[in-house]
N, C-alpha and C positions, 0 to 999 in steps of 0.2 A: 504494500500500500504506500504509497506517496503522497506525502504532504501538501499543500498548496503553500503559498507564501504567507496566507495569511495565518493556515495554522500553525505554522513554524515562528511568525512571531508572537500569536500567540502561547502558545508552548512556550517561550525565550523568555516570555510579559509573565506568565505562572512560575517559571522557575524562579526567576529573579526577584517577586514578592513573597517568596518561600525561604528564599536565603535573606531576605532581608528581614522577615519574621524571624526565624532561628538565629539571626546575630543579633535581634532586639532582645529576645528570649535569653540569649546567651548572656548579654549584660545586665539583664533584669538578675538572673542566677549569680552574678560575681555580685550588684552592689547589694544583692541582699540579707547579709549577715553582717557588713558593714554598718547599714540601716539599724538592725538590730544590737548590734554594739555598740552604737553612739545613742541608741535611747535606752541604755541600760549606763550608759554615761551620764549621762543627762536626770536620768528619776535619781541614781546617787549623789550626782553634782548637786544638781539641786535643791535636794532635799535636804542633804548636809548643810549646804550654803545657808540656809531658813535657819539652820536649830544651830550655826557654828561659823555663825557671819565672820568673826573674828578671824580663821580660820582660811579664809575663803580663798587665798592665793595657793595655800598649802594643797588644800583641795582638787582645786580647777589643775596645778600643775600633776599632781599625782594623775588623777584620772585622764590628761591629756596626754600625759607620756602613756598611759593604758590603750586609750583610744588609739593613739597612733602607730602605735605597735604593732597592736589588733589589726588595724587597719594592712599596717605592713605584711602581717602573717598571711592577713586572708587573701591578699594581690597575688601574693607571692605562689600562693596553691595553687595549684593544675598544672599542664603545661604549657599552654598558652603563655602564659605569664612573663616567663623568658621570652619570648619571643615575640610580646605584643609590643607594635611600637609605639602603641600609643599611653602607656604606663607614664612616661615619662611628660607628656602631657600635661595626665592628670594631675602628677605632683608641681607641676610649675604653677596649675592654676590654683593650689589649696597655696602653694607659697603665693603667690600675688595676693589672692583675696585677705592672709593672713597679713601680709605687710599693708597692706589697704585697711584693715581694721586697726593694726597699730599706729597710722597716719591719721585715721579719721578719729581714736582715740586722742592723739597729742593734741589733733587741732582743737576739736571741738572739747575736749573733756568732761566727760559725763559726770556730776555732778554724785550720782549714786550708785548705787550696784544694780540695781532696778535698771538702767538706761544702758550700762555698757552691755549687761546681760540682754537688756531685749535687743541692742544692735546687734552682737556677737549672732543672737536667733536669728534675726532678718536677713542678717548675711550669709548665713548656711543656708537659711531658706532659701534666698537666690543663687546661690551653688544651685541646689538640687533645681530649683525651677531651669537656671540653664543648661543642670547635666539634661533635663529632659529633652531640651528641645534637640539635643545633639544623639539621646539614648531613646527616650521615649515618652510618652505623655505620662505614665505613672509616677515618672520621676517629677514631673510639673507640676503634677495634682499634689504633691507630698511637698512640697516645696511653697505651693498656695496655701495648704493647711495647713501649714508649719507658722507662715508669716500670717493669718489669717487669728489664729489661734494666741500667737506670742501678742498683736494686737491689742486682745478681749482681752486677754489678760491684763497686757499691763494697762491699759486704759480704767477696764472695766472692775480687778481686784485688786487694787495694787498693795494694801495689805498683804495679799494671799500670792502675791507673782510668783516668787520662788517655789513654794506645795504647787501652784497650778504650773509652772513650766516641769518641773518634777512627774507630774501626773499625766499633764496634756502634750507637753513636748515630749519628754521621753517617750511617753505613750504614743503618743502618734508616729516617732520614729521607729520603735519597735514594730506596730500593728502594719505600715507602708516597706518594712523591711519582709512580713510575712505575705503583706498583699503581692510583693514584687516576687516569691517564690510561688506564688501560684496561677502568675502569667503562664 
């Protein structure tokens, strides 16, 4: 049987939105325990931070050297990993964003722990919003309700910010880590 040209590029047009599902899939699979590391960072950071404000440097550094370890461990797993080129990427843009929040920290200087912490959230939420638009919409949606949520918060409790990023941030990074494993 012989093809016509049309169903040759259609055949071409199916193949091609099937690998590009399985490399979305694929990356939903690596940042998804990432996800769920850094909101198990975060309900501890947090939470700590509320009942041991004093504390609070000691804290954030400890569990940042955890996170980013973590983070290192889990890149590092499979095979891929050696050989993706694009690893090196990603850690250029966590160094820029992080040097971006230590410039916007000098300039502007947050007043409270409440404000440097809600930017610290806003700014990982647009991480994730822009890993989406490069990886995929789940990661955007996680990103919206990250920055959506860190908002209410500090707007709407700010008493309670720190228990609510604790609860709602971590939580929502943990639950968007599970949701991206069941893409």
């Amino acid at each position: 049987m012989t093809l016509s040209s049309e169903q040759a590029s259609q055949a071409l047009r199916e193949v091609e939105a099937v690998s590009h599902r399985s490399g979305q899939l694929y990356r939903y699979q690596r940042f998804a325990p990432m996800l769920v590391l850094w909101g198990v960072v975060w309900l501890i950071g947090f939470g700590l931070t509320n009942f041991f404000p004093a504390r609070v440097s000691w804290i954030w550094m400890t569990l940042d050297v955890i996170g980013v370890g973590g983070c290192i461990f889990l890149g590092c797993r499979g095979k891929h990993a050696a050989t993706n080129g694009s690893a090196w990427r990603w850690l250029a843009s966590i160094v820029v964003i992080l040097a971006f929040y230590i410039v916007v920290l000098n300039i502007f200087q947050p007043v409270t722990g409440q404000q440097s912490a809600a930017l610290i959230a806003l700014i990982v939420a647009l991480f994730y919003v822009l890993s989406g638009v490069w990886v995929g919409a789940r990661l955007t949606i996680t990103g919206a309700a990250m920055a959506a949520l860190t908002l209410v918060g500090y707007y709407l409790f700010p008493a309670y910010f720190f228990l609510w990023m604790a609860a709602l941030g971590g939580g929502s990074l943990m639950l968007a880590g599970l949701w991206l494993r069941t893409a």
